[in-house]
Backbone as numpy.savetxt, mean C-alpha at the origin, in Angstrom:
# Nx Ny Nz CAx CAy CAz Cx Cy Cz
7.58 -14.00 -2.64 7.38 -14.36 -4.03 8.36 -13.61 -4.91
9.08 -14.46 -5.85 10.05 -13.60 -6.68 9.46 -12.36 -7.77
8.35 -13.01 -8.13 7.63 -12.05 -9.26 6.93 -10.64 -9.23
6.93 -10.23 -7.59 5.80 -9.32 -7.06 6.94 -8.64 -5.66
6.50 -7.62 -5.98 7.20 -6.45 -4.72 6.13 -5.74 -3.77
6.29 -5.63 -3.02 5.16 -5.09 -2.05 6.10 -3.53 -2.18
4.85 -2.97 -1.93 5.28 -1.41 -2.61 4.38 -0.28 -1.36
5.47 0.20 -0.58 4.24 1.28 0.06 3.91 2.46 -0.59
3.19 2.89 -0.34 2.91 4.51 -0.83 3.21 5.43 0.53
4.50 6.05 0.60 4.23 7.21 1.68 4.49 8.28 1.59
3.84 8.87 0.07 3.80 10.21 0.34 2.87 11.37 0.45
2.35 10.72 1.13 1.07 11.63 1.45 1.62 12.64 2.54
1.05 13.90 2.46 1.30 15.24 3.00 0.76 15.43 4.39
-0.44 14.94 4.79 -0.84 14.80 5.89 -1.54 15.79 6.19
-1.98 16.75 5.40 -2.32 18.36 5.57 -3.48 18.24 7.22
-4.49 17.28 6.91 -5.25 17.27 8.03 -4.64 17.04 9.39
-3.66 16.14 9.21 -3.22 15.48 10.40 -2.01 16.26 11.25
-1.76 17.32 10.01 -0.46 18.33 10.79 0.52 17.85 10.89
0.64 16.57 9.71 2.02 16.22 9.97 2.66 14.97 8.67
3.37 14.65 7.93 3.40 13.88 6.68 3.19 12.79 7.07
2.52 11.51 6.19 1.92 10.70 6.28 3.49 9.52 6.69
4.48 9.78 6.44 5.28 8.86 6.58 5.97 8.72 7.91
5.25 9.93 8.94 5.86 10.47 10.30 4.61 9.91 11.15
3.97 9.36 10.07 2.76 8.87 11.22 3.12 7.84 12.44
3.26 7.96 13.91 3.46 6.98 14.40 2.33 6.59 15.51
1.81 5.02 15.76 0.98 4.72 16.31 1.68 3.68 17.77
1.53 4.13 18.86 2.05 3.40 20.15 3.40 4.00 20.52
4.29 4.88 19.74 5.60 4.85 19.28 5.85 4.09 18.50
5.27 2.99 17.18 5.87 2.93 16.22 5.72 3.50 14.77
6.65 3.78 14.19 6.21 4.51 12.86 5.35 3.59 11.99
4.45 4.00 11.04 3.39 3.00 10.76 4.52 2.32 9.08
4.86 3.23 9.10 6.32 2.43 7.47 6.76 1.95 7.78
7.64 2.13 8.98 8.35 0.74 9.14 7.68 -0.42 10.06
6.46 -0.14 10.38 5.59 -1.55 10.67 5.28 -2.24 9.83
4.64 -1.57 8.70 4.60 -2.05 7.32 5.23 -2.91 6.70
6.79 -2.17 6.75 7.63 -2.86 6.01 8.17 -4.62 7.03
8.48 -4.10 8.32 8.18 -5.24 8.90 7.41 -6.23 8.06
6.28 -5.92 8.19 4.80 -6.59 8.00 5.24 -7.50 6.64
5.58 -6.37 5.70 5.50 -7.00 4.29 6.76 -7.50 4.03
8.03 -7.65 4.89 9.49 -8.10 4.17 9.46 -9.91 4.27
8.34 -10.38 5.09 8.66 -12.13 4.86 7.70 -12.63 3.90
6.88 -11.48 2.77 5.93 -12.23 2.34 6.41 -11.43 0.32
7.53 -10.81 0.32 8.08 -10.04 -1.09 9.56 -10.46 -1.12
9.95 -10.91 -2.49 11.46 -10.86 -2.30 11.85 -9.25 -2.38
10.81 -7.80 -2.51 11.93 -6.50 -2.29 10.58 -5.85 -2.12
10.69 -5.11 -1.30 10.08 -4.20 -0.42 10.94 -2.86 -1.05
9.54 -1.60 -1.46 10.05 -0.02 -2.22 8.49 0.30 -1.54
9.63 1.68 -1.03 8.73 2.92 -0.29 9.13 4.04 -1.20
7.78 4.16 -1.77 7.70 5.39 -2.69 7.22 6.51 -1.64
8.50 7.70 -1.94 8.28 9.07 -1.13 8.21 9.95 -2.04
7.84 11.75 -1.20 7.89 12.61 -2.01 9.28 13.59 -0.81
9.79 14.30 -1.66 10.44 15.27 -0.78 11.71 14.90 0.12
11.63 15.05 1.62 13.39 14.76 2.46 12.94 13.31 2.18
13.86 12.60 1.85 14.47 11.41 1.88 15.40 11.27 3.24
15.36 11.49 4.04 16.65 11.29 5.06 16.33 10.24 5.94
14.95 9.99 6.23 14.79 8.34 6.86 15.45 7.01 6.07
15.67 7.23 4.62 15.80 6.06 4.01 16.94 5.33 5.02
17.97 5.48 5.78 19.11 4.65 6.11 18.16 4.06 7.07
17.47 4.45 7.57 16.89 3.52 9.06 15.81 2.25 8.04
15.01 2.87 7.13 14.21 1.95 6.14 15.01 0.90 5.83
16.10 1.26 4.90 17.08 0.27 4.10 17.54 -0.87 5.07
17.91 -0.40 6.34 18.42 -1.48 7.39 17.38 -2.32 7.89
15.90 -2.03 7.62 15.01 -3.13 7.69 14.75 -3.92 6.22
15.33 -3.67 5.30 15.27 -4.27 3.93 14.67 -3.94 3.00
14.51 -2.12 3.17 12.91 -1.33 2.53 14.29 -0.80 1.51
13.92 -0.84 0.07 14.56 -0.09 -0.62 13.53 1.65 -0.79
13.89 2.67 -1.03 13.22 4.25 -0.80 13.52 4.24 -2.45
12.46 5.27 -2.79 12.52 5.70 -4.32 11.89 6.95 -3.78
11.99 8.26 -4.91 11.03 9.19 -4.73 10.79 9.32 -5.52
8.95 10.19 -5.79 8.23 10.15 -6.45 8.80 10.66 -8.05
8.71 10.63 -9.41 9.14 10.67 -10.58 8.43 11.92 -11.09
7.45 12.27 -10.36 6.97 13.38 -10.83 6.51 14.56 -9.66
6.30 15.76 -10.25 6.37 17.12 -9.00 5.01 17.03 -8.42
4.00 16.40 -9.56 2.55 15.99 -8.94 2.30 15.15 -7.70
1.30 15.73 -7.44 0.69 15.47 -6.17 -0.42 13.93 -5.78
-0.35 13.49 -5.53 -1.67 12.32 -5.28 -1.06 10.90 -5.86
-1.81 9.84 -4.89 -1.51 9.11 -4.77 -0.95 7.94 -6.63
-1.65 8.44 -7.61 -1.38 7.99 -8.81 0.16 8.64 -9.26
0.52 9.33 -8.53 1.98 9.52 -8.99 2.82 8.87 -8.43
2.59 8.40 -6.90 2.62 7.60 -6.40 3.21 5.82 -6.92
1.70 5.33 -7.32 1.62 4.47 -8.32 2.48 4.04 -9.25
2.08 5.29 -10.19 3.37 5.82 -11.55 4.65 5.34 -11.07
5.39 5.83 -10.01 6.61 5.50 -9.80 6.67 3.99 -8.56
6.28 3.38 -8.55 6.71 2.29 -7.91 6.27 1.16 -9.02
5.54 1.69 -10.22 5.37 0.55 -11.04 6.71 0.35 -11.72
7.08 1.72 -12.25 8.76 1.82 -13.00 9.61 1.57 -12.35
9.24 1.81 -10.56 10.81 1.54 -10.28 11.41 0.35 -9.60
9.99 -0.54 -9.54 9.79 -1.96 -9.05 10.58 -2.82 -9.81
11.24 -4.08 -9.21 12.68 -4.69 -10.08 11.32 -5.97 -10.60
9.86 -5.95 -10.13 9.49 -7.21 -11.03 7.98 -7.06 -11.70
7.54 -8.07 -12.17 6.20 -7.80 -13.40 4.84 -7.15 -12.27
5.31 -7.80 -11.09 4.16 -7.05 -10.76 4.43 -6.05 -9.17
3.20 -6.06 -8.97 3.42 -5.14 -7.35 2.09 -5.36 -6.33
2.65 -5.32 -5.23 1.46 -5.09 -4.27 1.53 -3.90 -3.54
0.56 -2.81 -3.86 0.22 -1.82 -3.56 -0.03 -1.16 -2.35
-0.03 -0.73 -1.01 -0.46 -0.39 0.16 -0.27 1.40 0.51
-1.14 1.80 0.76 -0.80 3.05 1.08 -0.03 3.10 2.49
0.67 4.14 2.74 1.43 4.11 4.24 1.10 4.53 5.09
-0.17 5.04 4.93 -1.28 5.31 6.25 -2.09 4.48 6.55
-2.21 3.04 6.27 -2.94 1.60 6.17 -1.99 0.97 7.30
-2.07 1.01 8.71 -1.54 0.11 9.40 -1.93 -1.11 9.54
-2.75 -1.82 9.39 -3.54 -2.79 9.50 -3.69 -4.11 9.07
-2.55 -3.92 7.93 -2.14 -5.35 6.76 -2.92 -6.66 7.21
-3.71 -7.70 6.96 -3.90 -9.08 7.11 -2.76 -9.41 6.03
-2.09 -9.96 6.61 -1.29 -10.53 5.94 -1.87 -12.48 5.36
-2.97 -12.88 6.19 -3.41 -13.94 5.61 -4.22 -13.27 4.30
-4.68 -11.95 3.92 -5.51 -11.83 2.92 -4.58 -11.36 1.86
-3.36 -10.92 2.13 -2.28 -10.36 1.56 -1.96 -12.21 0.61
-1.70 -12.55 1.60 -1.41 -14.05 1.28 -1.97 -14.77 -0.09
-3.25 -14.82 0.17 -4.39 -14.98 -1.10 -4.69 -14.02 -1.86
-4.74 -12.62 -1.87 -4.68 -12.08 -2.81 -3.10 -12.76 -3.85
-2.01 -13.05 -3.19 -0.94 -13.31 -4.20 -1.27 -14.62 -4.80
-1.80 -15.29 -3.97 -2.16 -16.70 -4.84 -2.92 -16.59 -6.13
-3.56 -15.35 -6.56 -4.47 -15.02 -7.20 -3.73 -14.59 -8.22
-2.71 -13.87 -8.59 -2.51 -12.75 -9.39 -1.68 -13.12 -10.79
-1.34 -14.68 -10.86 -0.46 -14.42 -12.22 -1.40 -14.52 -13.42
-2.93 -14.28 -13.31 -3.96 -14.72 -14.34 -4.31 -13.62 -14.86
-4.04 -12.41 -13.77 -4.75 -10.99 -14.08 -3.60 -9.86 -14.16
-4.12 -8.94 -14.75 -3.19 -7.64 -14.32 -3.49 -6.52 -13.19
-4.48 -6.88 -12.49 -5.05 -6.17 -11.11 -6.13 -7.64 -10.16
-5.27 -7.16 -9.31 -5.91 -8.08 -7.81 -6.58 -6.82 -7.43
-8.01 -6.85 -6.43 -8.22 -5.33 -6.36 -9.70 -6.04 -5.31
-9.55 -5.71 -3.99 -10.70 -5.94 -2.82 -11.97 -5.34 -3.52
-13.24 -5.65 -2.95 -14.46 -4.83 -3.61 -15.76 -5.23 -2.33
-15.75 -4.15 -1.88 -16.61 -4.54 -0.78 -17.80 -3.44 -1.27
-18.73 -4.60 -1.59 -20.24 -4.48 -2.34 -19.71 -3.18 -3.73
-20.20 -1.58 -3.81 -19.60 -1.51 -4.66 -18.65 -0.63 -4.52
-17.96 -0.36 -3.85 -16.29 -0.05 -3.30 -15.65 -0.64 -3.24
-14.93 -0.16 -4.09 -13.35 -0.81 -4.18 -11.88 -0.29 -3.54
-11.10 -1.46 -3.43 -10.54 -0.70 -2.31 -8.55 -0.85 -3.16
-8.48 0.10 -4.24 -6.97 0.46 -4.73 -6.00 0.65 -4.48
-6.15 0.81 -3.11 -5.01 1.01 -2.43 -4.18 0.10 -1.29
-4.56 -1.01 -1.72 -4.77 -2.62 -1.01 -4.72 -3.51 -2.19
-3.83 -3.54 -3.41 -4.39 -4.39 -4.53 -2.75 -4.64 -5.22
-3.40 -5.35 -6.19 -2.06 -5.67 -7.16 -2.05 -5.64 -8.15
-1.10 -4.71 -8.96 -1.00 -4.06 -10.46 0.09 -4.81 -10.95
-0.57 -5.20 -12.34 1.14 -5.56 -13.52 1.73 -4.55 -13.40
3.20 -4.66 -14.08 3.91 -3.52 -14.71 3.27 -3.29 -16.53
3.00 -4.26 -16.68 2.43 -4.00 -17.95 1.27 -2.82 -18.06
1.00 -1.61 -16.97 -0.32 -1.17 -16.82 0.21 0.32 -17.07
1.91 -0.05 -16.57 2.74 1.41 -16.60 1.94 2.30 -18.08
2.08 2.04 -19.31 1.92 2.88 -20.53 0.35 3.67 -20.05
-0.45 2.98 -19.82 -2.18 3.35 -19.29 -1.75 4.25 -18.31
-1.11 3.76 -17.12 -1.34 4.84 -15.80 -0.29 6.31 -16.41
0.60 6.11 -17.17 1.03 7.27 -17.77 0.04 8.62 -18.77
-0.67 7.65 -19.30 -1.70 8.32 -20.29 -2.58 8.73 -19.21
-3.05 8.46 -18.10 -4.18 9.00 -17.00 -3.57 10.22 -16.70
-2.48 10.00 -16.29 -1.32 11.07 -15.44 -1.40 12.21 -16.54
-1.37 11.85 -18.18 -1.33 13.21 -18.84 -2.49 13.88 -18.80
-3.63 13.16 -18.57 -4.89 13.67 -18.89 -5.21 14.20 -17.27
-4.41 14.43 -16.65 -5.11 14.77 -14.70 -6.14 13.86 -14.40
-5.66 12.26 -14.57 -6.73 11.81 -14.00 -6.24 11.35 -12.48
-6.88 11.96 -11.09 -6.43 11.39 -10.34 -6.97 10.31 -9.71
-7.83 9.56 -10.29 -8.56 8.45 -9.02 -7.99 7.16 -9.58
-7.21 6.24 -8.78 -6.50 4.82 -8.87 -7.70 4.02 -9.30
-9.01 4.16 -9.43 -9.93 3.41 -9.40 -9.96 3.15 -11.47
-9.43 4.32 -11.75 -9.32 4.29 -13.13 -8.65 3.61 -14.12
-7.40 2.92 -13.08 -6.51 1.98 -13.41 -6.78 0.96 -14.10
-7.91 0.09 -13.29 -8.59 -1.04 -13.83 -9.47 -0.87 -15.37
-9.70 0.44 -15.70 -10.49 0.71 -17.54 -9.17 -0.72 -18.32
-7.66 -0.13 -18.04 -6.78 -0.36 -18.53 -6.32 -1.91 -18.39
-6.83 -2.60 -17.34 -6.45 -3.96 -17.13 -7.08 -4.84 -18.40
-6.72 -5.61 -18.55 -7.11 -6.72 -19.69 -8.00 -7.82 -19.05
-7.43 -8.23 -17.52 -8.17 -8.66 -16.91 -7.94 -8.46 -15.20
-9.24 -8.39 -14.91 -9.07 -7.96 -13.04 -10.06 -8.89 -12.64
-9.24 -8.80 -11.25 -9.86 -10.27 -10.20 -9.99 -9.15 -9.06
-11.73 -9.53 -8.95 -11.85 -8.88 -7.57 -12.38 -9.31 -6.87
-11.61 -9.72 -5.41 -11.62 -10.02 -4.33 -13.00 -9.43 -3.48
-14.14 -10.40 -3.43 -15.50 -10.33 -2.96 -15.46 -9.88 -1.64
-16.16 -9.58 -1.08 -16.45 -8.99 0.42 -16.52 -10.31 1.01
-17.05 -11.51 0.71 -17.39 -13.10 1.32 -15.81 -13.39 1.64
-14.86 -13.43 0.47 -13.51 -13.50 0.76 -12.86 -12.84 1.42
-13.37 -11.48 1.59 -12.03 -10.86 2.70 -12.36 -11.24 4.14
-14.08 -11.66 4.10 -13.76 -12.04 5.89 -13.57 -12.51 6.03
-13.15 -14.04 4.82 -13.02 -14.77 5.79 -11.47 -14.64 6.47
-10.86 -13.71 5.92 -9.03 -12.99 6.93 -9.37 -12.15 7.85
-9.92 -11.30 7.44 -10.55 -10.18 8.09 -11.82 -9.26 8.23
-12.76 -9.95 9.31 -13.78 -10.10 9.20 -14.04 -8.52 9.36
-13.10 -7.58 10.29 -13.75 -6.34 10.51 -13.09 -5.36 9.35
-12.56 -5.94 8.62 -11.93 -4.73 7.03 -11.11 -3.99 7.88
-10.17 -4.30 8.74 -9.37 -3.15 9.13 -8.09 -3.03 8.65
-7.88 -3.96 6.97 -6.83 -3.99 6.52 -7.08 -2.69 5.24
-8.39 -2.10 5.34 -8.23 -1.13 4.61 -9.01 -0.07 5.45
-8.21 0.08 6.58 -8.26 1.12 7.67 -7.02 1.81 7.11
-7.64 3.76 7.03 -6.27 4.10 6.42 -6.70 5.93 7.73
-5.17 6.44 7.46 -5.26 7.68 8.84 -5.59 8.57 8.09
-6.07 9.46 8.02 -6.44 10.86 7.39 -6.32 12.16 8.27
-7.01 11.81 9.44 -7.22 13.24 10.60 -6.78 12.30 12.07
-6.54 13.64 12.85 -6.87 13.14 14.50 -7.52 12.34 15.18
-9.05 12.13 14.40 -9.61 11.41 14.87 -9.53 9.90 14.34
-8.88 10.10 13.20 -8.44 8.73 12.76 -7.56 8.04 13.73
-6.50 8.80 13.86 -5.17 8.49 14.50 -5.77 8.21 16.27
-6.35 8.74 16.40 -7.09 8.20 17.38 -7.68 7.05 17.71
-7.99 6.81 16.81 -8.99 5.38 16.87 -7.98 4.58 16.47
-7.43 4.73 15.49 -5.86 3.54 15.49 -5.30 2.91 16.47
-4.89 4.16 17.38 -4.62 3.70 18.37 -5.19 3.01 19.52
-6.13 2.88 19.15 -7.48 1.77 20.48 -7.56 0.61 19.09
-7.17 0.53 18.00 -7.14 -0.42 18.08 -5.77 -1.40 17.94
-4.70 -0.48 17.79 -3.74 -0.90 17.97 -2.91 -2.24 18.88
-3.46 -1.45 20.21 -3.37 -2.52 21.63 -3.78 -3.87 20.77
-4.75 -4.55 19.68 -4.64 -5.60 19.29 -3.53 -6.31 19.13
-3.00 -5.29 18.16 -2.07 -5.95 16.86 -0.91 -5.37 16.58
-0.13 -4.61 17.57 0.99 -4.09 17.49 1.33 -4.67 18.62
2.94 -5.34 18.39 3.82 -6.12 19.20 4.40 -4.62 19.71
5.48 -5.37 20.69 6.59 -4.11 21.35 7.48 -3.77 19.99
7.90 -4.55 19.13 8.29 -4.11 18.06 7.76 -4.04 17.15
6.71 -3.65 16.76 5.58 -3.53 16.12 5.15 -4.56 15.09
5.44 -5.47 15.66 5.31 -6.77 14.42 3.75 -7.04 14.68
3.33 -7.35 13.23 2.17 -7.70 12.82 1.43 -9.30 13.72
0.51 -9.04 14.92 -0.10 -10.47 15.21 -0.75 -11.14 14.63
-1.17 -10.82 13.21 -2.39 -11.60 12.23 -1.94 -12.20 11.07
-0.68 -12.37 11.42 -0.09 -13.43 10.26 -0.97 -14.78 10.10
C-alpha cells in the first residue's frame, strides 16, 4: 500500500533475555529480518526503528528495510513510536514490535483494509489491547510528543489522542488467527523457548512467513 509503512520496533534491550531484542534469533533466523521478509510484499517501505550500534543496517537495507535510530536518549517502546511516526515517508504506519515473530499477515491484510477512516487500527482481545500490532496516523505525532514530555510510557495512551479508533474484535482476529500468536512477543528464556516449538510451524529454511 502506498499510504502506510510497516514499521518495526527493535529496540528493545533484552535485559531478561541477556541479549538485545534485535539479536533475537529463532531456528537460526534473526526474528527482524523475518519480519521484514514478512512485511516487504504487503508496504511500499519497510523502517526498523533502533537504539544504539547501527552496524546490521547493510544486511537490513539489502532486504529492503530502511534503519532509523531512535530520536530520543529515552528508553521504551513510545520513543520508539515517536520516531518511526516522524521518520516514516507516509500518513500512516503499521506498528510491530521486533520481538513479535509471528505476523498473520492475512490479519495484517485486513487490519489495512480498515485504516483510511481512523487514526488507530488497534486488536482488542476482550479488554486488552494489543499496541504493538496496530496502526497509527502521522497526524498523532503532536499527542505522542506531549505524552513523551509528560513520562508517559504506556502506547495504550495513544488512542486518548485519536479522533477516531477502530478496534479490531477478538471474533475478527480468529478468524486469521485463531491461536493470537500474532501478538506472541519474546521477553525471557522461557519465551524464546517456546518460540521455538512453535516455530517448526511457520518458519521456512529462509524464514519466510507460511500464513500468508
Amino acid at each position: 500500500m502506498r499510504d502506510i509503512s510497516g514499521v518495526i520496533l527493535a529496540g528493545g534491550e533484552g535485559r531478561r533475555l541477556g541479549r538485545p531484542k534485535d539479536r533475537l534469533e529463532i531456528r537460526g533466523v534473526n526474528v527482524v529480518e523475518h519480519l521484514v521478509r514478512s512485511l516487504n510484499p504487503l508496504f511500499e517501505e519497510v523502517l526498523i526503528v533502533r537504539s544504539g550500534d547501527l552496524r546490521d543496517d547493510r544486511r537490513w537495507e539489502e532486504l529492503g528495510a530502511r534503519t532509523v535510530r531512535d530520536l530520543l536518549s529515552m528508553r521504551g517502546a513510545m520513543v520508539g513510536l515517536y520516531t518511526g511516526l516522524r521518520e516514516m515517508r507516509t500518513p500512516y504506519g503499521f506498528f510491530i514490535g521486533g520481538d513479535m515473530p509471528f505476523p498473520n499477515c492475512g490479519l495484517v491484510r485486513y487490519m489495512l483494509s480498515l485504516h483510511r477512516d481512523f487514526e488507530a487500527v488497534v486488536p482488542r482481545r476482550g479488554e486488552y489491547l494489543e499496541p504493538l500490532f496496530a496502526i497509527y496516523a502521522k497526524d498523532l505525532l503532536p499527542f505522542v510528543e506531549r505524552l513523551i514530555l509528560r513520562g508517559e510510557r504506556r502506547i495504550s495512551k495513544i488512542l486518548e489522542g485519536a479522533r477516531a479508533v477502530r478496534f479490531v474484535e477478538e471474533e475478527e482476529i480468529r478468524a486469521f488467527d485463531p491461536e493470537f500468536l500474532s501478538f506472541f512477543n519474546i521477553n525471557t528464556p522461557r519465551d524464546l523457548e517456546q518460540a521455538e516449538r512453535i516455530a517448526g510451524r511457520f518458519f521456512g529454511g529462509e524464514g519466510d512467513d507460511k500464513r500468508r
